[in-house]
C-alpha positions in Angstrom: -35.9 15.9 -7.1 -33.4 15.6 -9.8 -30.2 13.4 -9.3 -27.0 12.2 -10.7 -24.7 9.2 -9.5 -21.2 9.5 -10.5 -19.8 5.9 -9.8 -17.1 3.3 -11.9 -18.4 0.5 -11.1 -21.4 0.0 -13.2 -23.4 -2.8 -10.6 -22.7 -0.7 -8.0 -24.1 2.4 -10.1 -27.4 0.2 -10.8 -28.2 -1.2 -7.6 -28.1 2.0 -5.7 -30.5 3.8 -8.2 -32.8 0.4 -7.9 -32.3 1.4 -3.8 -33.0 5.1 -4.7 -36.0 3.8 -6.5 -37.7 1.4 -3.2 -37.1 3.8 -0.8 -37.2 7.7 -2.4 -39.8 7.3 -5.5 -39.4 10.7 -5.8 -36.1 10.9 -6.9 -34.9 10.6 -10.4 -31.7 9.9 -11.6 -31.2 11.7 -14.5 -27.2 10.6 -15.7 -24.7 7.6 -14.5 -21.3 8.7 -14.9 -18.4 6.8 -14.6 -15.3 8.9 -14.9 -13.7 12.6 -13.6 -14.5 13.3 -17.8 -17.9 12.7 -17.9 -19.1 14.1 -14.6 -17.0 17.8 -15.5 -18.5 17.4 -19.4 -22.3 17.3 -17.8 -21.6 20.4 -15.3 -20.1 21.9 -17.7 -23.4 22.6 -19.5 -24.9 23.8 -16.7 -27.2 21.0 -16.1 -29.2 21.5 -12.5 -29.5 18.9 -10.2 -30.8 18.4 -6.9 -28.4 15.9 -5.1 -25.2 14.2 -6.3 -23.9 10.8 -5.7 -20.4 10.9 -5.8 -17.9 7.7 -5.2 -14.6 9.0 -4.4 -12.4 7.1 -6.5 -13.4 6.5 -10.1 -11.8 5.1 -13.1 -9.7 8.2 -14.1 -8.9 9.4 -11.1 -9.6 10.9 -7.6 -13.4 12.6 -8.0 -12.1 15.6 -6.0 -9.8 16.4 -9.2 -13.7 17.3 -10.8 -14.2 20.2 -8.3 -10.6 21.6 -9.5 -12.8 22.2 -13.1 -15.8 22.7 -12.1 -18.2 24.4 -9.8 -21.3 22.1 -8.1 -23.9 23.8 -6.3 -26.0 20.7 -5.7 -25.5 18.4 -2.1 -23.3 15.3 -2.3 -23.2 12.5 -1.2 -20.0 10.6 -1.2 -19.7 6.6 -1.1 -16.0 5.5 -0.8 -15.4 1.4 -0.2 -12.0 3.1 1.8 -13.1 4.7 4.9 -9.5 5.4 5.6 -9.6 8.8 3.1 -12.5 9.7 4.1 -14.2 9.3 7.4 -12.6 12.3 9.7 -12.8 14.2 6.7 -16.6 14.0 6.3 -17.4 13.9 10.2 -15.5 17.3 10.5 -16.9 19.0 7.9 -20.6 17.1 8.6 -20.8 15.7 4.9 -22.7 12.5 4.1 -21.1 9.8 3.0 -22.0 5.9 2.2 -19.5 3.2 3.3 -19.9 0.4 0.0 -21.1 -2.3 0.4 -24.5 0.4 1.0 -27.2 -0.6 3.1 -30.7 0.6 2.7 -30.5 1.9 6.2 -27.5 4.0 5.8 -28.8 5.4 2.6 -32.4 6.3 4.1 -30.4 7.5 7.1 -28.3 9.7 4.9 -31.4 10.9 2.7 -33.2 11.9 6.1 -29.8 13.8 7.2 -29.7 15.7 3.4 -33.4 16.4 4.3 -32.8 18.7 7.5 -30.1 19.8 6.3 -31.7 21.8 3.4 -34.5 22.3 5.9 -31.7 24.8 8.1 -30.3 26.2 5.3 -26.9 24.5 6.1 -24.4 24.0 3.2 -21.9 21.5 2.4 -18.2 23.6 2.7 -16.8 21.9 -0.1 -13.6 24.0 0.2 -13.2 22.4 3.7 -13.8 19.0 2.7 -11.2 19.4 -0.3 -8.4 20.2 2.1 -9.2 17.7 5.1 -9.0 15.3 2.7 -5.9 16.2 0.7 -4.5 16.6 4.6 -5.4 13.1 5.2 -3.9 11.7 1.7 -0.6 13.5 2.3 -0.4 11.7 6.2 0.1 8.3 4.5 3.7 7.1 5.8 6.6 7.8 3.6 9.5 6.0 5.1 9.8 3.0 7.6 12.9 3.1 9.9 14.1 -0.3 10.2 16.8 -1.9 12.0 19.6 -4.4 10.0 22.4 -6.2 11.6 24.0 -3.1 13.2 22.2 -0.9 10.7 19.9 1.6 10.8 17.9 1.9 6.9 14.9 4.0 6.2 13.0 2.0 3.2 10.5 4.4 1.4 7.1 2.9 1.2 7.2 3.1 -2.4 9.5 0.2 -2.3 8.0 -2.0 -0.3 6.6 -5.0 -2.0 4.6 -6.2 1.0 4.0 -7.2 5.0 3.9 -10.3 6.7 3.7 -11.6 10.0 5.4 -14.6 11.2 6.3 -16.0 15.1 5.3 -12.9 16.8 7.3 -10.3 14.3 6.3 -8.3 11.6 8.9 -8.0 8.8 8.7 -5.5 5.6 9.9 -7.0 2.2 11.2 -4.4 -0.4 11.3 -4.8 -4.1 14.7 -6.1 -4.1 13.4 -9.2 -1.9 15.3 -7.6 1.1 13.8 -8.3 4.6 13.4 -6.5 7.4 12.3 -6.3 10.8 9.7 -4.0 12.2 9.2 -2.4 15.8 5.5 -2.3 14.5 2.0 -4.6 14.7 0.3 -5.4 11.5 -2.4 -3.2 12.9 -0.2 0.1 13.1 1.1 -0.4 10.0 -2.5 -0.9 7.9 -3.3 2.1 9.7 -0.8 4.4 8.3 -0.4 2.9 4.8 -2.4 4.7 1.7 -5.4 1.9 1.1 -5.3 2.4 -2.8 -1.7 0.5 -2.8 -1.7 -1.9 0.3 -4.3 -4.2 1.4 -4.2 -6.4 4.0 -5.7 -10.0 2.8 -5.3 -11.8 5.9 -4.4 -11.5 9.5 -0.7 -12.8 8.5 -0.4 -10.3 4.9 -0.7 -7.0 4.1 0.6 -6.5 -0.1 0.8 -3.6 -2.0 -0.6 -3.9 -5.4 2.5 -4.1 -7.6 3.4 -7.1 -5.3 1.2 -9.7 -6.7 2.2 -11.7 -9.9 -0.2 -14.3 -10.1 -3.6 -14.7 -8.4 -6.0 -18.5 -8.6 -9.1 -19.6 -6.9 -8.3 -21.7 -3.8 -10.9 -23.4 -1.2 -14.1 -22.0 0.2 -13.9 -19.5 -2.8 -10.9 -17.9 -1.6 -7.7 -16.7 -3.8 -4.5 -17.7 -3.5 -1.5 -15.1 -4.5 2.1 -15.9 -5.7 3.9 -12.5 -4.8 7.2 -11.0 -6.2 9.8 -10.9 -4.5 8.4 -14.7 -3.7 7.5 -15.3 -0.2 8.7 -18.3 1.6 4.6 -18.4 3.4 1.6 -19.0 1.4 -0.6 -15.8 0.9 -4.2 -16.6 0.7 -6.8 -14.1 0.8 -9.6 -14.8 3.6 -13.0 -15.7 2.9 -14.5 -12.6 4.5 -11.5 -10.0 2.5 -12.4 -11.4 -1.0 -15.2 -9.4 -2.2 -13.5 -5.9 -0.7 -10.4 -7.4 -2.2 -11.5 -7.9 -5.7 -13.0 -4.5 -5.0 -9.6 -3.0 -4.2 -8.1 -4.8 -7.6 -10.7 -3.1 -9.8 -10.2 0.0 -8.8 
């Protein structure tokens, strides 16, 4: 068998084929691709492969952009390090799909599924897959309805800087340094946010991207962030959110 893995992240690219390698000798990865670019240039000549690795956000772009340009025949597999896009998406439509950091046994497991699936002469409804998850991209909250004084403001979530919690209430900061109350927990408010811009670091924070001015190493390998509008609490991301943190950064 013949395979590709389209995948940014060049370490993560390597150690799955070295996975690939330990527990499928069989199959050969024939191109690593990093970018929308690449992957449509190589189906664009027509090249035939087996099975595709596919991580869902790459360097240039969302990887479903490549299916706009070009036609693939060949199973995927998609790896995503935010389950949030993806995982009703592929449990309706009964795609495969590898939640980063991979483990062997997810990957053997999702090998094994790819291997019965051929064997029934199933198909991956691409078409299917493309809509469930542009349906689940364009659910991401829009506005927040917030109570101020005697007012009543709706605050787009484009201009919200971040989230923190502090004495039992959650407040919203905008760009402008304005704060607000919410009528929501942390919890509720991860859930409905678009992953790519907000992550929460800590049980207490929850930033979006353009928030953070300066970031430095702190204690116990942690990172400490200074965030703009400046926060009156320190914002220090927890030892177990720094390595999907610095994944979220890079991508």
């Amino acid at each position: 068998m013949n395979a590709v893995i389209i995948e940014d992240e060049k370490l993560a690219a390597q150690k799955l084929e070295s996975m690939l390698s330990k527990i499928q000798p069989s199959l050969k990865i024939i191109k690593l691709m990093g970018s929308i670019e690449e992957a449509v240039e190589f189906f664009q000549n027509e090249v035939q492969v087996d099975l595709v690795f596919l991580d869902i956000h790459l360097s240039d772009g969302s990887s479903f952009n490549i299916f706009d340009q070009v036609e693939i025949t060949a199973p995927i597999i998609f790896t995503t390090a935010y389950d949030e896009y993806a995982l009703k998406a592929f449990k309706v439509n009964s795609i495969d799909y590898l939640l980063k950091p991979i483990a062997q046994s997810d990957l053997r497991a999702a090998l094994d599924k790819l291997m019965n699936i051929s064997a029934n002469g199933s198909s991956n409804d691409i078409e299917k897959l493309i809509t469930a998850f542009r349906t689940n991209q364009a659910a991401h909250k829009q506005r927040f309805l917030l109570t101020y004084g005697s007012q009543i403001k709706s605050i787009r979530t484009e201009d919200t800087a971040y989230f923190y919690a502090d004495n039992k209430m959650v407040f919203l900061v905008n760009q402008d340094g304005h704060k607000y109350v919410t009528d929501e927990t942390m919890d509720q408010i991860e859930a409905v946010l678009d992953p790519m811009e907000f992550f929460r670091v800590n049980r207490t924070f929850l930033i979006g991207i353009n928030s953070i001015t300066k970031m430095n190493t702190y204690s116990r390998s942690r990172i400490k962030i200074d965030l703009v509008p400046a926060c009156e609490k320190e914002c220090i991301v927890s030892t177990e959110k720094c390595a999907d943190f610095k994944r979220w950064l890079g991508k």
